[in-house]
DSSP file (Angstrom, degrees, kcal/mol; ACC not computed):
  #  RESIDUE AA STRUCTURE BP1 BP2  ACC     N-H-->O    O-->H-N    N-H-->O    O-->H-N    TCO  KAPPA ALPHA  PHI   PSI    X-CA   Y-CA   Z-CA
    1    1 A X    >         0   0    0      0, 0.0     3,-1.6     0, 0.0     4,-0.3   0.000 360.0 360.0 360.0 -24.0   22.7  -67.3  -56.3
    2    2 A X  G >>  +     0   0    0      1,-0.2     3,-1.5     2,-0.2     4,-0.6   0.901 360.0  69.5 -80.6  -9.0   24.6  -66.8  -59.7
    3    3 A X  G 34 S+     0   0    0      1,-0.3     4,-0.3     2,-0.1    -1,-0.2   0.651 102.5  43.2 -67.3 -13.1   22.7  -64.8  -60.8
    4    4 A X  G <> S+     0   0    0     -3,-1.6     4,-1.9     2,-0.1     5,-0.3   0.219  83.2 101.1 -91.7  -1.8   24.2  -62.3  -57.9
    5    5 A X  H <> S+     0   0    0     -3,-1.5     4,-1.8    -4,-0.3    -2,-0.1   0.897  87.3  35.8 -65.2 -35.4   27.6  -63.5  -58.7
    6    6 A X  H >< S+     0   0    0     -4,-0.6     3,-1.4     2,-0.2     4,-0.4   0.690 116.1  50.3 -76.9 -95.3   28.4  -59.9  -61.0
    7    7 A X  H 3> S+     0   0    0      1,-0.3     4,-2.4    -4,-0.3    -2,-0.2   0.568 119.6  46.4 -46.5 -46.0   26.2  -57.1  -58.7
    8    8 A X  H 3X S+     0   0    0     -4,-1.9     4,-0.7     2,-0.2     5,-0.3   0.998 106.0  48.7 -42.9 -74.6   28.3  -58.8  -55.9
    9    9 A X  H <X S+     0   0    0     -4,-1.8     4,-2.7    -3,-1.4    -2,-0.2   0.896 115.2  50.1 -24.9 -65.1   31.5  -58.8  -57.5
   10   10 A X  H  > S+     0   0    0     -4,-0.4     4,-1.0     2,-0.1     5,-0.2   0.946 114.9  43.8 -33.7 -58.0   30.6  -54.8  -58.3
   11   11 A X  H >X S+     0   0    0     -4,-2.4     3,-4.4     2,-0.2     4,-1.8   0.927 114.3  49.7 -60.4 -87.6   29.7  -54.3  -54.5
   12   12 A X  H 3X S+     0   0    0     -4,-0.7     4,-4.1     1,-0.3     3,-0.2   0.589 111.6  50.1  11.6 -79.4   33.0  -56.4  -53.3
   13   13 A X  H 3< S+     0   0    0     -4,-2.7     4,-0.5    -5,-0.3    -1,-0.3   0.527 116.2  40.6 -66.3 -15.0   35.1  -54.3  -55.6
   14   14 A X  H <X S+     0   0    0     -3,-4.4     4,-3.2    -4,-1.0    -1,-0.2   0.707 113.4  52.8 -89.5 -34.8   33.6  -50.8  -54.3
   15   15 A X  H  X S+     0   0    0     -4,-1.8     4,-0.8    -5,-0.2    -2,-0.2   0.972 108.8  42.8 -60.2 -58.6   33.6  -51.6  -51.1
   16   16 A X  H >< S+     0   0    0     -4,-4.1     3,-2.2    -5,-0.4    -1,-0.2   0.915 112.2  59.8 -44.0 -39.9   36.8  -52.6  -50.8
   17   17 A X  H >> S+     0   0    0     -4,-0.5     3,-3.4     1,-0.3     4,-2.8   0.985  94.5  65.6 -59.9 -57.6   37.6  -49.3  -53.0
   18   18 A X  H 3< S+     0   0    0     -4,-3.2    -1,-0.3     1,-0.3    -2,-0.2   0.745 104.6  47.5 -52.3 -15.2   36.0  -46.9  -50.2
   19   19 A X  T << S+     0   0    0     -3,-2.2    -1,-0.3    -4,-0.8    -2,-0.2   0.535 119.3  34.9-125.5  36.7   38.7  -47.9  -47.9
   20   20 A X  T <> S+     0   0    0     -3,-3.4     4,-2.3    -4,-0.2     5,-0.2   0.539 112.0  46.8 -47.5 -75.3   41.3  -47.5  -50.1
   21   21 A X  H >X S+     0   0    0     -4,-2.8     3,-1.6     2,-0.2     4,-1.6   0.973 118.0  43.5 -66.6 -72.3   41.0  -44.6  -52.5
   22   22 A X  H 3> S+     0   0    0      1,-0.3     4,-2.5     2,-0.2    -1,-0.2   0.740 114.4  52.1 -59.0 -34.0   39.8  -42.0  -49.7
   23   23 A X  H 3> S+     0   0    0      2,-0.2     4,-1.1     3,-0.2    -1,-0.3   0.903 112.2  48.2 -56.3 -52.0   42.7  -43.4  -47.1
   24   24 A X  H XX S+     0   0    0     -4,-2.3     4,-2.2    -3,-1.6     3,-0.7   0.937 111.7  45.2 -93.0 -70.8   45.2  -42.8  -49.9
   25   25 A X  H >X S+     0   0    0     -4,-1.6     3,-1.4     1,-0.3     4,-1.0   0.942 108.3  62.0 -38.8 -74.7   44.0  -39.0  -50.9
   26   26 A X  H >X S+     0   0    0     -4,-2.5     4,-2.0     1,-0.2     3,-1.1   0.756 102.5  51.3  -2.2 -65.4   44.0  -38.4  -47.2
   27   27 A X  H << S+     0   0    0     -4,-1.1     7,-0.3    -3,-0.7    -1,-0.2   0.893 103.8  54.2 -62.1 -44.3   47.8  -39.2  -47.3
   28   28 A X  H << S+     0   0    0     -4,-2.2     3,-0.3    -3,-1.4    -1,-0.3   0.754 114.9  35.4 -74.8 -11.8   48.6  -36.9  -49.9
   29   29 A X  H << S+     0   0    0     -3,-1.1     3,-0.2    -4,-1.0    -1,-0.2   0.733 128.4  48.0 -77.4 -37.7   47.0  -33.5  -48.2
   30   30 A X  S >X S+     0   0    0     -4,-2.0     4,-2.9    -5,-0.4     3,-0.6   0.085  76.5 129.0 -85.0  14.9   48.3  -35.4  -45.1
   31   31 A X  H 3> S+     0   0    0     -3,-0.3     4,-1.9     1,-0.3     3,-0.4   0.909  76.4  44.0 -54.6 -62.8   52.0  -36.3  -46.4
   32   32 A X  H 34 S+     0   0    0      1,-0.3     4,-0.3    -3,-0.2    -1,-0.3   0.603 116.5  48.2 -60.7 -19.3   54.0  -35.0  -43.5
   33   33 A X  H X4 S+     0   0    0     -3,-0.6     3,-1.3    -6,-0.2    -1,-0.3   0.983 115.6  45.6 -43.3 -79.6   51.6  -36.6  -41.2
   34   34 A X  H >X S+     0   0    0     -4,-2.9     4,-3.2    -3,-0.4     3,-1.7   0.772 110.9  46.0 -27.9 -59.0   51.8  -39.7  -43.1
   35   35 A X  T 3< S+     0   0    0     -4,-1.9    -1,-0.3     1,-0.3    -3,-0.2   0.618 114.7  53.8 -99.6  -6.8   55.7  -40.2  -43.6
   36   36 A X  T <4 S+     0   0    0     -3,-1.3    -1,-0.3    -4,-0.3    -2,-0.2   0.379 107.7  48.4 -92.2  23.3   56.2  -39.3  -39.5
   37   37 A X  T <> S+     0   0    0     -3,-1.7     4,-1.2     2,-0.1    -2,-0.2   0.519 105.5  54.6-109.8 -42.6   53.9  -41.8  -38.4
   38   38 A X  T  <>S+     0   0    0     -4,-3.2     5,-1.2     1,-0.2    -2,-0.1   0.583 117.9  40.1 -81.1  11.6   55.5  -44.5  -40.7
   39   39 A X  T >45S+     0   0    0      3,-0.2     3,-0.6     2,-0.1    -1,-0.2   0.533 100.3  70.2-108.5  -5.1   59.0  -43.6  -38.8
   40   40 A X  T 345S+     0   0    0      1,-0.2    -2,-0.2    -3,-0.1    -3,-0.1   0.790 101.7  44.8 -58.6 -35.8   57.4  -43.2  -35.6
   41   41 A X  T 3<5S-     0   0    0     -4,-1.2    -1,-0.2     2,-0.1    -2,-0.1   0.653 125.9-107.8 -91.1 -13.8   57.1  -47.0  -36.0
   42   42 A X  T < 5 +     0   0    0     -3,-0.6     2,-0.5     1,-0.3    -3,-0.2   0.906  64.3 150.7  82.9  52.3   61.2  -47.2  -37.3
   43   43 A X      < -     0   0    0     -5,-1.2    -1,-0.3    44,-0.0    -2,-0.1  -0.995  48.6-123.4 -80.7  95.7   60.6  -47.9  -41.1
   44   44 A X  S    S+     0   0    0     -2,-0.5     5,-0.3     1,-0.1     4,-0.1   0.103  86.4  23.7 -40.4 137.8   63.6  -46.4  -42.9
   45   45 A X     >  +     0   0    0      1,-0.1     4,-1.8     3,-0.1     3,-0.5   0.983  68.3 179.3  59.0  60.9   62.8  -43.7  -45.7
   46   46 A X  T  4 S+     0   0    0      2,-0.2    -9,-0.1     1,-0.2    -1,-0.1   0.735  74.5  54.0 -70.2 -24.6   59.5  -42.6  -44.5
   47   47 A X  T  > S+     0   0    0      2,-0.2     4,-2.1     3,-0.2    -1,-0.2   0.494 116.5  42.8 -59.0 -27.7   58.8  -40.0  -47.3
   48   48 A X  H  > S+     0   0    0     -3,-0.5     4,-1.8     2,-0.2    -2,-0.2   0.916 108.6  52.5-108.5 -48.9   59.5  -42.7  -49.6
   49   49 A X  H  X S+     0   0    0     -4,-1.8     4,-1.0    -5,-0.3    -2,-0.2   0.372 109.2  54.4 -98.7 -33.9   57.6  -45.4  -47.9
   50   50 A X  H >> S+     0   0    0      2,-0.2     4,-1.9     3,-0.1     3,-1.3   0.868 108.5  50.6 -81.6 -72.8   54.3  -42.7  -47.9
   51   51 A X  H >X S+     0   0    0     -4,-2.1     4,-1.7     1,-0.2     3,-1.6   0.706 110.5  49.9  -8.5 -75.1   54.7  -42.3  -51.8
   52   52 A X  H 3X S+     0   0    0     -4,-1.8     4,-2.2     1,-0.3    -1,-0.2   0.668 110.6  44.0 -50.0 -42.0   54.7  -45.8  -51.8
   53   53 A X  H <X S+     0   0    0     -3,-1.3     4,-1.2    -4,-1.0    -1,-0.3   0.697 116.9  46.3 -79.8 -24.0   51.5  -46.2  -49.6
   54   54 A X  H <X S+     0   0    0     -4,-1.9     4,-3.0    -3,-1.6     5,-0.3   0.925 115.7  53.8 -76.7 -49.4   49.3  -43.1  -51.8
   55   55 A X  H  X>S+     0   0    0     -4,-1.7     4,-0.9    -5,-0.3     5,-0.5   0.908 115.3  36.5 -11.4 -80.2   50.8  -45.1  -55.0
   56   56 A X  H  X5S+     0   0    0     -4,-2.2     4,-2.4     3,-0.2     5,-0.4   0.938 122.1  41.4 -64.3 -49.8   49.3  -48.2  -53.7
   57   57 A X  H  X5S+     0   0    0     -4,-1.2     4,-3.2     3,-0.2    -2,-0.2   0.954 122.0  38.1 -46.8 -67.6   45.6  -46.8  -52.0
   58   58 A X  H  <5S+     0   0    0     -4,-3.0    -1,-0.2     2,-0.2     4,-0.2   0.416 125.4  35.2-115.5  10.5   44.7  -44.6  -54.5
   59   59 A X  H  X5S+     0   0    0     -4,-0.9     4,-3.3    -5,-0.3    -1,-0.2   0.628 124.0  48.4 -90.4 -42.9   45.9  -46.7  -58.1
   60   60 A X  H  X<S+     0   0    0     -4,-2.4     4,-2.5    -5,-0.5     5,-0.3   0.971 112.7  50.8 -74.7 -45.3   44.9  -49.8  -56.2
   61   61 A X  H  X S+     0   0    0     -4,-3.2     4,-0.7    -5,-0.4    -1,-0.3   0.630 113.1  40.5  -6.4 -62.7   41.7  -47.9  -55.4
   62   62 A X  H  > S+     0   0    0     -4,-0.2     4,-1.8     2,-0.1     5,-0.2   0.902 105.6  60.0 -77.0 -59.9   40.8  -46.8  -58.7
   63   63 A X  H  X>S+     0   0    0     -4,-3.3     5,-1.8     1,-0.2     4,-1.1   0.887 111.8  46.9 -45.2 -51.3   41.7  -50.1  -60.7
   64   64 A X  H  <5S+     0   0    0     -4,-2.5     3,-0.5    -5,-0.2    -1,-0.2   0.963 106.1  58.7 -46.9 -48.5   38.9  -51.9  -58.2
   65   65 A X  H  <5S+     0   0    0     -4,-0.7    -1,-0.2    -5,-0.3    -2,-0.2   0.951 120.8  24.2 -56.3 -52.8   36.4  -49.2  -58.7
   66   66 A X  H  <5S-     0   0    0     -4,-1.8    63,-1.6     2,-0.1    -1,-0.2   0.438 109.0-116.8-103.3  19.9   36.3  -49.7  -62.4
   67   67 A X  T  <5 +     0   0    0     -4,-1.1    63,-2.4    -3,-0.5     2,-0.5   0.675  60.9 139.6  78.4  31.7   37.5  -53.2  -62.5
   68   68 A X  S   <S+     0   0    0     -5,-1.8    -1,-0.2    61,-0.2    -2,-0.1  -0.964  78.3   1.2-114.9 139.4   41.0  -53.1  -64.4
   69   69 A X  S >> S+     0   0    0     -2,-0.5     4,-1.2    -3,-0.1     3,-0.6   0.246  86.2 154.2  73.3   6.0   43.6  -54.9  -63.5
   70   70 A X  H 3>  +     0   0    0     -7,-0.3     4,-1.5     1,-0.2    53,-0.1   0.390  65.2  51.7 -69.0  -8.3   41.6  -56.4  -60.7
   71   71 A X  H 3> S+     0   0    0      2,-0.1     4,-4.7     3,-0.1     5,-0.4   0.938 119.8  34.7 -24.8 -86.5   43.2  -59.6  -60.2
   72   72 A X  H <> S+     0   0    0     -3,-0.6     4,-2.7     2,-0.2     5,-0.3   0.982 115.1  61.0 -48.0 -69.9   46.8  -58.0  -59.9
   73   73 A X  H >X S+     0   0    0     -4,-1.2     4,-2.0     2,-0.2     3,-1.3   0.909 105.9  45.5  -4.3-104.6   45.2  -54.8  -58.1
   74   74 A X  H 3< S+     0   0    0     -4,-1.5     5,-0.3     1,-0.3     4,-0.3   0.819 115.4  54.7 -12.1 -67.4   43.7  -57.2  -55.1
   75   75 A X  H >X>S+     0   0    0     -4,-4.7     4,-2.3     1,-0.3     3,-0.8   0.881 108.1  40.0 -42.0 -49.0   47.0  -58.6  -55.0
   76   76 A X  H <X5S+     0   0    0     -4,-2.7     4,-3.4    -3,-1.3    -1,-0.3   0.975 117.1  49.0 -62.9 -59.6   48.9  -55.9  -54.7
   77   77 A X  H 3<5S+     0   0    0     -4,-2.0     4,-0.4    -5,-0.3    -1,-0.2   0.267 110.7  54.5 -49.2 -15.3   46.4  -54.2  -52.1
   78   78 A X  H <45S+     0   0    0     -3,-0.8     4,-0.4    -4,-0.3    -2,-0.2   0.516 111.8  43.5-129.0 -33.8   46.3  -57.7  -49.9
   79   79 A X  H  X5S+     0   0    0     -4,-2.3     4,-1.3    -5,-0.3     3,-0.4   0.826 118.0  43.3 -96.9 -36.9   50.1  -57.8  -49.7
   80   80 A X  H >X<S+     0   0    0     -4,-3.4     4,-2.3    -5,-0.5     3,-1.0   0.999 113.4  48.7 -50.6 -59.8   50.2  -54.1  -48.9
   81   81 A X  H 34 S+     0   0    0     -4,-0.4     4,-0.2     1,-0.2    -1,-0.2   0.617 116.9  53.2 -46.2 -16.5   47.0  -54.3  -46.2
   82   82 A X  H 34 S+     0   0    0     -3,-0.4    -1,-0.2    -4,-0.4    -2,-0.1   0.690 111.5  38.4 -93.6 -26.3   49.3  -57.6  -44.7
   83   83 A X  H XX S+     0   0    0     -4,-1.3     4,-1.7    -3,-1.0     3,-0.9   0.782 115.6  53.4-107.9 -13.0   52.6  -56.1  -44.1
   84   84 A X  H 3X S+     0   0    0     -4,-2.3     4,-0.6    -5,-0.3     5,-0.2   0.844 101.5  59.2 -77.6 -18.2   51.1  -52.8  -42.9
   85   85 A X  H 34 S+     0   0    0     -5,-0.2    -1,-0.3    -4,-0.2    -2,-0.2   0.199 102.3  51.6 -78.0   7.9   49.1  -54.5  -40.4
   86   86 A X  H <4 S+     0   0    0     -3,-0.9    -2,-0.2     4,-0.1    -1,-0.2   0.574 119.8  43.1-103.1 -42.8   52.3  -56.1  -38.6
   87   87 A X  H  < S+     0   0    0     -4,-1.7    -2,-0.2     1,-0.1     3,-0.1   0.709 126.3  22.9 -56.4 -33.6   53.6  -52.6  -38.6
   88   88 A X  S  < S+     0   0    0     -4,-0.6     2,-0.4     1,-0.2    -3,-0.2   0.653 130.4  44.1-119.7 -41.3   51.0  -50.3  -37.7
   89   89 A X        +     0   0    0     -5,-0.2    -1,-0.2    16,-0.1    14,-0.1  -0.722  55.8 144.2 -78.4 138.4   48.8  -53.2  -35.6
   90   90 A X    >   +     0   0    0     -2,-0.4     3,-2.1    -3,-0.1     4,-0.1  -0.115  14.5 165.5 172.0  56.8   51.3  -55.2  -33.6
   91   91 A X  G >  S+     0   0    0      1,-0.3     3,-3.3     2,-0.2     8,-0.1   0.964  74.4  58.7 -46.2 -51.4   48.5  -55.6  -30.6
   92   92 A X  G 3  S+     0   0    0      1,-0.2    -1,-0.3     7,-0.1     4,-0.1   0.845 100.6  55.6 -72.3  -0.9   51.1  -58.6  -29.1
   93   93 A X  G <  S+     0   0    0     -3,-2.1    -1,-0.2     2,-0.1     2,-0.2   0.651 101.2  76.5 -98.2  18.8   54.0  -56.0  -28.8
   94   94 A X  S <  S-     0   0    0     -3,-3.3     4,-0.3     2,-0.1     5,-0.2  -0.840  94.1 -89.9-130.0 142.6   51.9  -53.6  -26.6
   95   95 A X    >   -     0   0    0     -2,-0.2     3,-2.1     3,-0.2     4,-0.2  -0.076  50.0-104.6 -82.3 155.5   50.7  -53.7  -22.7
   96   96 A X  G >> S+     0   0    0      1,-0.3     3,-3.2     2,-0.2     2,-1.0   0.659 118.7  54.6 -25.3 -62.8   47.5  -55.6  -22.2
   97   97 A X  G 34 S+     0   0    0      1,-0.3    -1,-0.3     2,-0.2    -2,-0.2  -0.012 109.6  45.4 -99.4  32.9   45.6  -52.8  -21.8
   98   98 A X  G <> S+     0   0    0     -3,-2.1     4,-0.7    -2,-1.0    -1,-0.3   0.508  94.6  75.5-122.4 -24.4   46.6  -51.4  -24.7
   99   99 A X  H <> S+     0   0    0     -3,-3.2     4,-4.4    -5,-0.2     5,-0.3   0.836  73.1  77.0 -91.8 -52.9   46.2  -54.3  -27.0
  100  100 A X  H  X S+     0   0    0     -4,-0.6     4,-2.3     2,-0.2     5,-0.3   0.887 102.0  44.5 -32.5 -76.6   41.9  -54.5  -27.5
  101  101 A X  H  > S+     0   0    0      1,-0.2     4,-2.3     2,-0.2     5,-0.3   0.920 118.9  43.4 -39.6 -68.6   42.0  -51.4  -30.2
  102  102 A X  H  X S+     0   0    0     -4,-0.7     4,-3.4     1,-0.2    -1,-0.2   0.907 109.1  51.1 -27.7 -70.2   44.8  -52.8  -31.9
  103  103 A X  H  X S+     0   0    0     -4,-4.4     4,-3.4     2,-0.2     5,-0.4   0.979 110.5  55.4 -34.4 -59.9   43.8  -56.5  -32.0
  104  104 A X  H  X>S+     0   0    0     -4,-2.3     4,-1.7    -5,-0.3     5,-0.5   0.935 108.3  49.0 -63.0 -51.2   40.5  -55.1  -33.6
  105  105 A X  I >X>S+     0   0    0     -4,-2.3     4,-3.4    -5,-0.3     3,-2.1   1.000 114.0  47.1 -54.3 -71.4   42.5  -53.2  -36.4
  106  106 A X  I 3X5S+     0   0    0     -4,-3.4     4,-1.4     1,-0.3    -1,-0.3   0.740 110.4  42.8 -70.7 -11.7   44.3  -55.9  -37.1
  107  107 A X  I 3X5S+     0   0    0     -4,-3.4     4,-1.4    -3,-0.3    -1,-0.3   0.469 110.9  57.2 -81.6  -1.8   42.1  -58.5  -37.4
  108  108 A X  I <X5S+     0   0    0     -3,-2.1     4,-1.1    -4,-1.7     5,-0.2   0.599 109.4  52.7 -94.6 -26.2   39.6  -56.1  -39.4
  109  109 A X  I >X<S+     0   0    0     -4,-3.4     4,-4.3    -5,-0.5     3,-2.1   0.921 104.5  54.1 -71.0 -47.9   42.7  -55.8  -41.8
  110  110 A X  H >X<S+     0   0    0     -4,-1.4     4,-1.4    -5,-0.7     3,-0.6   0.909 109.8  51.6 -46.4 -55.2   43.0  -59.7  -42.0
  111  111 A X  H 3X S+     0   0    0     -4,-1.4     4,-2.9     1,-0.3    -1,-0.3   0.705  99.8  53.7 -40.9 -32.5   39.7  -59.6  -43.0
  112  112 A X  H <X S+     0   0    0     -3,-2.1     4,-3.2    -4,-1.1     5,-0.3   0.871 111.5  54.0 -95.7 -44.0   39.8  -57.2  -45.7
  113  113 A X  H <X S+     0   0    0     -4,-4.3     4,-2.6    -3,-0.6    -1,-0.2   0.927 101.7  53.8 -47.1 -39.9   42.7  -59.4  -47.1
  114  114 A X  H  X S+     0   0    0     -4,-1.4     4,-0.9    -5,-0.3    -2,-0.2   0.863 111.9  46.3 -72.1 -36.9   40.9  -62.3  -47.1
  115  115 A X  H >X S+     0   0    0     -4,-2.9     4,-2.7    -5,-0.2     3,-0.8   0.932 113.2  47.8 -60.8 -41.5   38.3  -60.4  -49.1
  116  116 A X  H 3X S+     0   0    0     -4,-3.2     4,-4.3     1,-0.2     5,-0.2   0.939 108.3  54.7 -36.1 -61.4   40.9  -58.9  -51.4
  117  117 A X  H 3X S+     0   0    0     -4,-2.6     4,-0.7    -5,-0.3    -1,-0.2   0.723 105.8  55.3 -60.7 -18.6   42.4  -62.5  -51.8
  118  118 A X  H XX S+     0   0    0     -4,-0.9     4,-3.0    -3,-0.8     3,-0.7   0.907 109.2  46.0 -77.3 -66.9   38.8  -63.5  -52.9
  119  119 A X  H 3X S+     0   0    0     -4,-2.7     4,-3.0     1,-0.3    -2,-0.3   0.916 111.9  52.3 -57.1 -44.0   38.8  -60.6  -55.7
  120  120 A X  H 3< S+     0   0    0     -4,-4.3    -1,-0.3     2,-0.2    -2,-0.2   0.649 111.0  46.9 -87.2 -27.8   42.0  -61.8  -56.7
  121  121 A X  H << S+     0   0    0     -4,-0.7    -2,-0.2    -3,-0.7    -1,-0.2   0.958 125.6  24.5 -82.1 -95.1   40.7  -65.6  -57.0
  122  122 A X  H  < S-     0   0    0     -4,-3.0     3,-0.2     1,-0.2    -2,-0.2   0.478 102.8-132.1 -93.3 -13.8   37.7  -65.1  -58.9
  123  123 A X     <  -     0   0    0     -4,-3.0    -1,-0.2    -5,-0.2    -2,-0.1  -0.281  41.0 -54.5 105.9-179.4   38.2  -61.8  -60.8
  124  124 A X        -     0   0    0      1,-0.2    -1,-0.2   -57,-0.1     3,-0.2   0.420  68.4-130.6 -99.5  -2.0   35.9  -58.5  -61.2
  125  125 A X        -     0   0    0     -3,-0.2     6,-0.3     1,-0.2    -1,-0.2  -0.392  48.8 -51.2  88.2-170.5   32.8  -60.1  -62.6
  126  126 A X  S    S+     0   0    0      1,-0.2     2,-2.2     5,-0.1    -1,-0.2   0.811 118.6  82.4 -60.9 -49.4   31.1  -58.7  -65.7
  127  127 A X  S    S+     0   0    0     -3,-0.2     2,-0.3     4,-0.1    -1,-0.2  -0.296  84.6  41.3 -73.1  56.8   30.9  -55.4  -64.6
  128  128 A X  S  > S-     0   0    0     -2,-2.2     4,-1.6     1,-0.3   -61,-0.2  -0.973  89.7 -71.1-160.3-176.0   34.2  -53.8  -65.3
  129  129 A X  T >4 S+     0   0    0    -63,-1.6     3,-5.7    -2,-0.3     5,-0.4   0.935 116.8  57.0 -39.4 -92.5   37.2  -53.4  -67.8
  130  130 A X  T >> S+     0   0    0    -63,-2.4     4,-1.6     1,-0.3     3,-1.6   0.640 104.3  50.9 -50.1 -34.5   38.7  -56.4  -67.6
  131  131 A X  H 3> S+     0   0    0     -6,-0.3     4,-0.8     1,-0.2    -1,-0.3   0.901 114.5  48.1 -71.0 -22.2   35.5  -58.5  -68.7
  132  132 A X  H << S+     0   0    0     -3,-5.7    -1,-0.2    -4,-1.6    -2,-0.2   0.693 102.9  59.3 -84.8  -1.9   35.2  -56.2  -71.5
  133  133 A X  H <4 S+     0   0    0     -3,-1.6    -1,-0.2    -4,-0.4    -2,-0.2   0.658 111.1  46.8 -73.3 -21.0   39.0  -56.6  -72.4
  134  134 A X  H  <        0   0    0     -4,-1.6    -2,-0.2    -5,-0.4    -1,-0.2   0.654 360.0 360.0 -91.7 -14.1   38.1  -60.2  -72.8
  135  135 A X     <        0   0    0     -4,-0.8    -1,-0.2    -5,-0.2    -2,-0.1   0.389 360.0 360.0 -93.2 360.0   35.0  -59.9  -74.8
């Protein structure tokens, strides 16, 4: 199994990328979309608050895909993916029959942290930047 430890680490870090990077581009064709959906929810400075979310998706995005910074990256990406899912997911503040889609979103986000928190733990493998900053 270590011998899968890198070509995992690669997969991990792309996967994770694909739902990042493309969400993030989205935003920016999409801004006005974007920044009235995050006041829709009553987040102050929604314009500002979209920046922030294209910033994070499509830097945090890139860094995975070619594996620099990916520690810090993850991080960054696992505390964004956490506080946007109480924002945007918030299943228990919504009637029952409302709640199933929601739930599913947010618990598919937790997951994605957990994976994040994973990368962030153990690093980008062989296959990137950062092992080759270190070499």
């Amino acid at each position: 199994m270590n011998a899968l430890q890198n070509p995992f680490a690669l997969l991990a870090r792309l996967l994770l990328a694909a739902l990042f990077l493309p969400a993030g581009i989205s935003k920016i064709g999409g801004f006005a979309g974007t920044a009235g959906y995050i006041g829709s929810v009553g987040l102050p400075m929604p314009e500002l608050g979209a920046a922030i979310a294209i910033a994070v998706e499509v830097l945090g995005g890139i860094a995975l895909i070619i594996g620099f910074g990916t520690r810090w990256a993850a991080l960054a990406l696992a505390l964004f993916t956490l506080v946007a899912s109480f924002f945007f997911h918030a299943y228990w503040a919504l009637p029952a029959e409302q709640q199933m889609m929601q739930q599913l979103m947010f618990m598919k986000n937790i997951g994605v942290v957990g994976g994040l928190l994973a990368l962030a733990a153990f690093g980008a493998g062989a296959f990137s930047l950062d092992a080759r900053r270190k070499a």
